[in-house]
Backbone as a chain_set.jsonl record, in Angstrom:
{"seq": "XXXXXXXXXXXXXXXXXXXXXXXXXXXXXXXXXXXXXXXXXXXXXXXXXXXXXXXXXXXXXXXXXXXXXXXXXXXXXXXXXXXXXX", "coords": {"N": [[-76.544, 95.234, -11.06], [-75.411, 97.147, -8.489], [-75.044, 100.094, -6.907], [-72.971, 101.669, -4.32], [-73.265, 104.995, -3.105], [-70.798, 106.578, -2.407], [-69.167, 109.357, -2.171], [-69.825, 113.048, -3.381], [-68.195, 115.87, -5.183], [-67.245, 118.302, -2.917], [-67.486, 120.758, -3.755], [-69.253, 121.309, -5.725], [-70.651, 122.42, -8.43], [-72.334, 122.641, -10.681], [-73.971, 119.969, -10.896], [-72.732, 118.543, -11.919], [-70.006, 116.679, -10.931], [-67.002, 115.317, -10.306], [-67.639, 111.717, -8.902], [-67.978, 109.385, -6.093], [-67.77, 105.769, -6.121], [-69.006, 102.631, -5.045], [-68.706, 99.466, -6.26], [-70.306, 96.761, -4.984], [-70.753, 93.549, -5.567], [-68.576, 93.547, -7.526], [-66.186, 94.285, -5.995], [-64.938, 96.927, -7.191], [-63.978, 100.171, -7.17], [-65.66, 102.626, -8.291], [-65.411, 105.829, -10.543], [-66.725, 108.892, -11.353], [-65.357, 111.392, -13.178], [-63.911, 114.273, -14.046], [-62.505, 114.801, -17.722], [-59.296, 114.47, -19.016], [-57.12, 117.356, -20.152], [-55.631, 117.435, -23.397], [-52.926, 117.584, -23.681], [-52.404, 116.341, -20.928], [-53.906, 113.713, -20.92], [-52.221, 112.417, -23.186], [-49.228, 112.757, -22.13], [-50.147, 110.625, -19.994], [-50.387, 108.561, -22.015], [-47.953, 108.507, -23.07], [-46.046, 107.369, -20.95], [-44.017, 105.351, -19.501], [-43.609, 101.915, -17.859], [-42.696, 98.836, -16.385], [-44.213, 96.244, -17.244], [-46.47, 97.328, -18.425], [-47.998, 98.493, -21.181], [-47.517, 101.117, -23.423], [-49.588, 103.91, -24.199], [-53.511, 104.084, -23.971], [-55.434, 101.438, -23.627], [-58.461, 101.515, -25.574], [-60.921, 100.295, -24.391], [-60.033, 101.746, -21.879], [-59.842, 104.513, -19.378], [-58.675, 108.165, -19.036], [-59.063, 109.796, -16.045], [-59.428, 112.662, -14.005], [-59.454, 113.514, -10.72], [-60.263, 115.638, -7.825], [-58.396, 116.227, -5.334], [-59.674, 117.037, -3.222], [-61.244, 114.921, -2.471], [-60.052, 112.8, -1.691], [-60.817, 112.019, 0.861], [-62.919, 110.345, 0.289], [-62.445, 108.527, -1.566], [-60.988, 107.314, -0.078], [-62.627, 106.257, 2.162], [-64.079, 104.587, 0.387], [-62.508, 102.604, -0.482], [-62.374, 101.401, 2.183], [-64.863, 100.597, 2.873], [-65.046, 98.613, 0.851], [-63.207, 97.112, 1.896], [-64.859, 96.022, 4.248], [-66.445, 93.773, 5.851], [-69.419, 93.631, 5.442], [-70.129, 94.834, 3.286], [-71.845, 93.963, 0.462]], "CA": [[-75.501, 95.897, -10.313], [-76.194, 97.953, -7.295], [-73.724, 100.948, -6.399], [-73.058, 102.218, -3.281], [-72.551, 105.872, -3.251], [-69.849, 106.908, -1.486], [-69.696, 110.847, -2.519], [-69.251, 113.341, -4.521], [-67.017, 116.602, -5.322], [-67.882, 119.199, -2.17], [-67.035, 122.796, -4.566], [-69.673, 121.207, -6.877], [-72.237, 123.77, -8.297], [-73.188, 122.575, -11.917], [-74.075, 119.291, -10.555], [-71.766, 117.458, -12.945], [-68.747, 116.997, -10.584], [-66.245, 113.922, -9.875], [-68.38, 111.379, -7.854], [-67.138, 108.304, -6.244], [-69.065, 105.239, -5.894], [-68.366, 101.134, -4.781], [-69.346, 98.308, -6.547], [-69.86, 95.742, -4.269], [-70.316, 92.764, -6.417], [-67.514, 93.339, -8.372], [-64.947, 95.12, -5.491], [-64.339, 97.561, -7.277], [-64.085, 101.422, -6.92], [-66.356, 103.285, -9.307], [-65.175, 107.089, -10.627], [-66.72, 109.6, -12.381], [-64.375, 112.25, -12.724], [-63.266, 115.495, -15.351], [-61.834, 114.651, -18.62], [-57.92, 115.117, -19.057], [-56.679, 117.864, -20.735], [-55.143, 116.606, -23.944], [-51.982, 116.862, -23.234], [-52.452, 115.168, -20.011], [-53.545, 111.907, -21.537], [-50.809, 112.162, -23.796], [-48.464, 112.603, -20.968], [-50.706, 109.748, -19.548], [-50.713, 107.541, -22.939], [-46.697, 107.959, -23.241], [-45.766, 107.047, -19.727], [-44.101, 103.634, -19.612], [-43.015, 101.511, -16.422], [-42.156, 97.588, -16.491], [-45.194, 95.336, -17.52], [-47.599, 98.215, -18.692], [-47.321, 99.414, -22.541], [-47.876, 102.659, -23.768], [-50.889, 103.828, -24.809], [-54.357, 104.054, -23.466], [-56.427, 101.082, -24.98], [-59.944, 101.909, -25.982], [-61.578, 100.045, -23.049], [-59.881, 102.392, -20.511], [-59.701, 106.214, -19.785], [-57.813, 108.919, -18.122], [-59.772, 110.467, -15.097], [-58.912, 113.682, -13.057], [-60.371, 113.273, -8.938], [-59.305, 116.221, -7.153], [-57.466, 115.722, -4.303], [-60.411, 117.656, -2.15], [-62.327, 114.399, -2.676], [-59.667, 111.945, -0.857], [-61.44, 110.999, 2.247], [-64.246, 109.46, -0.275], [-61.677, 107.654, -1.878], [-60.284, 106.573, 1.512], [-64.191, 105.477, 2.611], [-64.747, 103.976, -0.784], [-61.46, 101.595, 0.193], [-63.134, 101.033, 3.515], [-66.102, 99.625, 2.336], [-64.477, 96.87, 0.094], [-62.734, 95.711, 2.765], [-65.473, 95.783, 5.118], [-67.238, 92.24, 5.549], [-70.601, 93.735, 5.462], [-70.481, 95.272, 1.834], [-73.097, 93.003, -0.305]], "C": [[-76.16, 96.974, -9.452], [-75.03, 98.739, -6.955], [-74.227, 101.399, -5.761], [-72.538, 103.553, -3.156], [-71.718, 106.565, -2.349], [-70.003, 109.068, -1.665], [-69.127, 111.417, -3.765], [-68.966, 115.144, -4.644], [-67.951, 117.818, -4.277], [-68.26, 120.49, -2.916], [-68.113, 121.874, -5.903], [-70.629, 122.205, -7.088], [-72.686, 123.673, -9.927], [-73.959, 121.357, -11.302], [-73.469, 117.957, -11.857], [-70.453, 117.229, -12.675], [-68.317, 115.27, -10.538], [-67.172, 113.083, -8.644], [-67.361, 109.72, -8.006], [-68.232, 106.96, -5.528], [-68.123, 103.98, -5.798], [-69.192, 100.32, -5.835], [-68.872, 96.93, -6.244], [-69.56, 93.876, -4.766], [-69.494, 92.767, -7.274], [-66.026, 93.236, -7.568], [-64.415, 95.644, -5.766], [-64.806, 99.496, -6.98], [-64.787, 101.997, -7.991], [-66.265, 104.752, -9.437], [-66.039, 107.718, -11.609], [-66.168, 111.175, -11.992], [-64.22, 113.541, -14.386], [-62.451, 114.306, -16.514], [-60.391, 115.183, -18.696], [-57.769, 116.118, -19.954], [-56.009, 116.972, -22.037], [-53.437, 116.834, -23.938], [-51.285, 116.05, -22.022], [-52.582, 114.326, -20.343], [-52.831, 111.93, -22.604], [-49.723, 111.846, -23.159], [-48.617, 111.213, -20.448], [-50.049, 108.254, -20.376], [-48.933, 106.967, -23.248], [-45.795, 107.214, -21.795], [-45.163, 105.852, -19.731], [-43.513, 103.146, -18.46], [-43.523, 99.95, -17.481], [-43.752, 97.213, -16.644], [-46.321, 96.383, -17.953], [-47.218, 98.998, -20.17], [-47.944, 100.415, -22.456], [-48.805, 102.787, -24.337], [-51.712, 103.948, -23.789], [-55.198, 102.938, -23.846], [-57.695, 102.002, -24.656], [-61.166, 101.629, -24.932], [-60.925, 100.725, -21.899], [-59.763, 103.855, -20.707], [-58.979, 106.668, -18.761], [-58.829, 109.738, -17.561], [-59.003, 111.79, -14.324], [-59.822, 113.399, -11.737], [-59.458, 114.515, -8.208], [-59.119, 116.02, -6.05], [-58.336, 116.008, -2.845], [-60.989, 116.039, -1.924], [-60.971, 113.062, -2.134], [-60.205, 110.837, 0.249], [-62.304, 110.218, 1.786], [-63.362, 108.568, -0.775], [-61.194, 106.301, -0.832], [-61.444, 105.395, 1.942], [-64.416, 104.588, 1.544], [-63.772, 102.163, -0.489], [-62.057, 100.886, 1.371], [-63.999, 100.339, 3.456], [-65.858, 98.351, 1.877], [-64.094, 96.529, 0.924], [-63.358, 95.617, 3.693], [-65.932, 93.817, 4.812], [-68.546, 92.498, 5.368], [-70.9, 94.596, 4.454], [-71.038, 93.856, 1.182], [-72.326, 93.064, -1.419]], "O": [[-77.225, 97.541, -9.693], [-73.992, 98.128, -6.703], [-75.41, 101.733, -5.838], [-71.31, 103.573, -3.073], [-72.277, 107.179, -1.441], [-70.918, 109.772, -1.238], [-68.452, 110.951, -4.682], [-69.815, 115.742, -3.983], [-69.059, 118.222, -4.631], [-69.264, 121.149, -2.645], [-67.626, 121.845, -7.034], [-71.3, 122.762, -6.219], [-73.354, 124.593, -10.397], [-75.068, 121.833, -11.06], [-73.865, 116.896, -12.338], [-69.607, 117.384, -13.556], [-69.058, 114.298, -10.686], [-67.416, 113.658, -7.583], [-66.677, 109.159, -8.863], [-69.147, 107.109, -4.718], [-66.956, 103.958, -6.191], [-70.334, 100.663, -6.14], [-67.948, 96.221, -6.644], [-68.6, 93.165, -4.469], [-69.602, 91.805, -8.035], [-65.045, 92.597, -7.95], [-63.279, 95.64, -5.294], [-65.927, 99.853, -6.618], [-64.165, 101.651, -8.995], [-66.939, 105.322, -8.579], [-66.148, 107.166, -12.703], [-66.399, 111.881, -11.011], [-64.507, 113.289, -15.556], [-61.949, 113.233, -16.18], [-60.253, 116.378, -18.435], [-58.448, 115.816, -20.935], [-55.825, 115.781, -21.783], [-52.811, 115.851, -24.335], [-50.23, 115.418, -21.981], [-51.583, 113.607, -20.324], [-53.025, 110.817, -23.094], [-49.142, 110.796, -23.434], [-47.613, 110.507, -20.357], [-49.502, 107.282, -19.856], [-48.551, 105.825, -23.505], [-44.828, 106.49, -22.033], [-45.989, 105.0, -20.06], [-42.79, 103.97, -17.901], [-44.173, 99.816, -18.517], [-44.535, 97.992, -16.099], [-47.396, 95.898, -17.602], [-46.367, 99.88, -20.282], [-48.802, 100.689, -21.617], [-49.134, 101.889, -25.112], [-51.209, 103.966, -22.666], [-56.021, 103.39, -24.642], [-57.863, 102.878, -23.807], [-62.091, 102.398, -24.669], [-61.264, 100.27, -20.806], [-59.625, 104.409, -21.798], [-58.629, 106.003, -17.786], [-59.523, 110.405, -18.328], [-57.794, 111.646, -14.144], [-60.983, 113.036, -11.927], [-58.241, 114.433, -8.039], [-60.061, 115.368, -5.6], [-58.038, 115.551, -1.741], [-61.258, 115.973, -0.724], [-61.494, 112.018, -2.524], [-60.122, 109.625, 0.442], [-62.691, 109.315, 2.528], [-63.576, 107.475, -0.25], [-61.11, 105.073, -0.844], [-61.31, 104.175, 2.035], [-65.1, 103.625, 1.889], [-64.239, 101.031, -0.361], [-62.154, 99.66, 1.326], [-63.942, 99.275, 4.071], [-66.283, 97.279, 2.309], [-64.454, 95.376, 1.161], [-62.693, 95.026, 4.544], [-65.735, 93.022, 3.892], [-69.128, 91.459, 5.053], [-71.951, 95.221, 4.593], [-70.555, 92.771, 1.505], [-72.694, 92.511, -2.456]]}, "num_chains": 1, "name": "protein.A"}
């Protein structure tokens, strides 16, 4: 696997911030982002809408991306649907 880094959190200054990255053989978006508060992924874990149960499983997690960090998101989108992502 080969990731393409798209970016990562401008206000960073530990160097352990939300980064956002492609992966082109797969198409998908790649996050690393803050840990939720716990009663955010609670909030998260009880949440329910039509075809999606409650819960978190074990293979997935709750991310925070702050909102400064959009336009990478935006670009990260851009990329997948380019034709000239590998």
């Amino acid at each position: 696997m080969s990731l393409l880094f798209i970016g990562i959190d401008p206000d960073t200054k530990d160097k352990a911030s939300p980064t956002v990255w492609v992966d082109p053989e797969r198409k998908e978006l790649v996050f690393q982002g803050w840990k939720p508060s716990p009663e955010l992924e609670a909030e998260c874990a009880a949440f329910e809408v039509p075809g999606h149960a409650k819960g978190i499983p074990d293979h997935e997690a709750v991310i925070r991306i702050p909102a400064r960090m959009l336009h990478m998101i935006r670009e990260a989108c851009n990329a997948l649907e380019r034709a000239d992502v590998r």
